[in-house]
Legacy VTK file of the C-alpha trace (Angstrom):
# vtk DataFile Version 3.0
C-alpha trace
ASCII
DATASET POLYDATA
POINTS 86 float
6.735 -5.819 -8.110
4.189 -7.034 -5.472
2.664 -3.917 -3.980
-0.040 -3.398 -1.484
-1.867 -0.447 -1.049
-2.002 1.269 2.074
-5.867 2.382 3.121
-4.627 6.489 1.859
-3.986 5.255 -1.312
-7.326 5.327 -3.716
-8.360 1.898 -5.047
-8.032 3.064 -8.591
-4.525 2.861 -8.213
-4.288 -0.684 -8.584
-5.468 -0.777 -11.991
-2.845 1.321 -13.054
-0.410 -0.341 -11.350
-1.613 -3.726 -12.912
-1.859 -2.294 -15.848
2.061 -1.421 -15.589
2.733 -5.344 -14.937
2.459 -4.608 -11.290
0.727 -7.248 -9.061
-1.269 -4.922 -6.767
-4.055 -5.070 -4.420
-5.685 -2.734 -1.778
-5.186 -3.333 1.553
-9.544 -2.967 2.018
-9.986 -6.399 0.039
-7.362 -8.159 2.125
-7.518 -7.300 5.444
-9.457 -5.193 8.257
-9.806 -1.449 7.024
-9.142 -0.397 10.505
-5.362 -2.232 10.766
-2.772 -0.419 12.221
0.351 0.122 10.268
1.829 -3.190 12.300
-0.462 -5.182 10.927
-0.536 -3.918 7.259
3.322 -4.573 7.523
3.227 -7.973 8.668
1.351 -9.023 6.312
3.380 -7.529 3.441
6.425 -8.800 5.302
4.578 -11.989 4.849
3.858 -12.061 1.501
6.541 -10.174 -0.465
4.894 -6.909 -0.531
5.924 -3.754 -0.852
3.662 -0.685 0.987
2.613 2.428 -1.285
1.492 5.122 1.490
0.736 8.462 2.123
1.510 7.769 5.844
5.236 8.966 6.598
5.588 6.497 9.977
6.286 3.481 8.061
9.789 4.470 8.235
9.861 5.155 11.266
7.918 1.742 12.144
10.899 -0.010 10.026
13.829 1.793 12.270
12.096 1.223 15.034
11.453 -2.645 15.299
14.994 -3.378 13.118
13.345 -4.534 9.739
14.883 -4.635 6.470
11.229 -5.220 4.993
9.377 -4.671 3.557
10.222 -1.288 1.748
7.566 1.474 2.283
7.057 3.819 -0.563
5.934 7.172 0.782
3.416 8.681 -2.239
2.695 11.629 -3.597
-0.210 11.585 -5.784
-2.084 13.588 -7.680
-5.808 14.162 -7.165
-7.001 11.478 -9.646
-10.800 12.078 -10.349
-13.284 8.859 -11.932
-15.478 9.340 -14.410
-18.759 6.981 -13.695
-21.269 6.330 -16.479
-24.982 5.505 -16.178
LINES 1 87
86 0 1 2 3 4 5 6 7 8 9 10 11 12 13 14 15 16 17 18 19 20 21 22 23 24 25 26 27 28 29 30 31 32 33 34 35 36 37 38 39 40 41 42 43 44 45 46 47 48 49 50 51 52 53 54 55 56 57 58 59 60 61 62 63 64 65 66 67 68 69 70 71 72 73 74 75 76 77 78 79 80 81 82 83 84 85
C-alpha cells in the first residue's frame, strides 16, 4: 500500500510502516507543512496514495467534492515515545 502521512501523524510512523512492506512517506518531506487538507489530497489522488490522519474532515472533504479517492484512514494511535542516544 502507498500511504502518505498526514502532518498529525508522527514521522516515526513511516518506518514502521516500511518496515511492514508499506511504501510510506510524511507529508513534511513532500510538500508544504502548512497544506490544507485539499492539497494533501490532490496530491495523493495524484500519486496513488492513501491518507493516514488524525483529522476526521477528510471524509467529509471526500463527500463533499464527489471523490472515490483516495481513501482516508482516520488513526488512532498510541502515544509512541523515541528513545535518542548520545
Amino acid at each position: 500500500m502507498k500511504i502518505v502521512l498526514d502532518m498529525n501523524i508522527p514521522d516515526v510512523w513511516k518506518d514502521f510502516l516500511r518496515n511492514a512492506g508499506h511504501e510510506a512517506i510524511h507529508w513534511s518531506r513532500i510538500g508544504d507543512i502548512r497544506a490544507d487538507d485539499d492539497a494533501i489530497m490532490a496530491w495523493a489522488r495524484e500519486h496513488g496514495h492513501v491518507v493516514f490522519t488524525h483529522d476526521l474532515d477528510f471524509g467529509s472533504l471526500l463527500f463533499t467534492t464527489n471523490a472515490t479517492a483516495p481513501r482516508p484512514r482516520p488513526l488512532s494511535l498510541p502515544r509512541v515515545i523515541v528513545s535518542v542516544g548520545y
